[in-house]
Every structure is written in C-alpha cells, then in structure tokens.
N, C-alpha and C positions, 0 to 999 in steps of 0.2 A: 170828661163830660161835666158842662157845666153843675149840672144837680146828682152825680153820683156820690151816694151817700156810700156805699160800700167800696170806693176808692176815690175819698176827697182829696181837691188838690195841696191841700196841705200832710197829708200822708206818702202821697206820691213823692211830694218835696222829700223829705223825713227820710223814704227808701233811698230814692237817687245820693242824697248826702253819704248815704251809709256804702256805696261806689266811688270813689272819689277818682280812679283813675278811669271811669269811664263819662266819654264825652255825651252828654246827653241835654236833651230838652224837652220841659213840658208844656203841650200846647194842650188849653183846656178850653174842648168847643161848646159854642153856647144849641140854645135849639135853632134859633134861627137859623146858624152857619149848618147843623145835621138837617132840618127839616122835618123835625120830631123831634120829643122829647130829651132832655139833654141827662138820662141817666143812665144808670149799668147795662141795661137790659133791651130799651128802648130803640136805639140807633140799630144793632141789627137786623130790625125789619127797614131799614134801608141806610144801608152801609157806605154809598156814593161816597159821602162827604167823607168820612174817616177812612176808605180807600184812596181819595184824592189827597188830604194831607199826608197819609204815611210817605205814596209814592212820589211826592215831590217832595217830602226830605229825604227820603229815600236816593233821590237820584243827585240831592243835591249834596248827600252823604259820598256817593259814588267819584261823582268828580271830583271831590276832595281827595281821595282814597288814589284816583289815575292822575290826575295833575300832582300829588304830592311822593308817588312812586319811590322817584329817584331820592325824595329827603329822607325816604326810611327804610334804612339797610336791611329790617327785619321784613320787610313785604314780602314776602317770594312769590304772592300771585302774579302771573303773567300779563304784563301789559304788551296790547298790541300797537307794533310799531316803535319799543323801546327797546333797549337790548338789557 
C-alpha cells in the first residue's frame, strides 16, 4: 500500500533481500488502483483490488510452475496430461 506506514515499501524491499532464493515481487498499490485509502488497514473494507492483483499473479505464478514441470526434476506435483 501506497501510504503504509507499518509496512513501507522500503522495509518490504529489506525483508525480501533477506530470502534470496525466493522468487518474489513487490507491487505497491496506490488509492486510486484500491479505491480507498492506500494504508495498512484501510483496503480491507474493500478488498476487490488486492484480491485481483494476488490472483493474477497468482495464476501467472501457476503456469510458470505447469509449463516449467518437466525443467524441474524436484516437482513431484502432478501435472495433468504429462507423464
């Protein structure tokens, strides 16, 4: 959130570095893109916006994950339609 004071996006940054082998990104929404307020608290009296960007990285995390299957021998979840 753009105006989160109790998780600025230069702390977020700071956390994520301290993961180094996880693939991650920070997207930091303003009020316009929520429709309220851009702080901690605020956005869950309407969630829309930060449900819709989870679930489209979300799913754009997914296809990564079934199209890249076969490159990573440690996958053992089951892809349908691959052997």
């Amino acid at each position: 959130m753009e105006h989160d004071w109790l998780a600025p996006a230069g702390s977020m940054r700071t956390l994520l570095a301290k993961l180094p082998n996880v693939d991650a990104q920070l997207r930091v929404l303003s009020a316009q893109e929520l429709g309220t307020r851009a702080d901690h608290f605020a956005w869950l009296k309407a969630p829309d916006a930060v449900a819709d960007c989870f679930f489209i990285q979300l799913g754009e995390n997914f296809h990564k994950t079934v199209d890249g299957a076969r490159r990573h021998p440690h996958n053992s979840a089951p892809v349908a339609g691959r052997p």
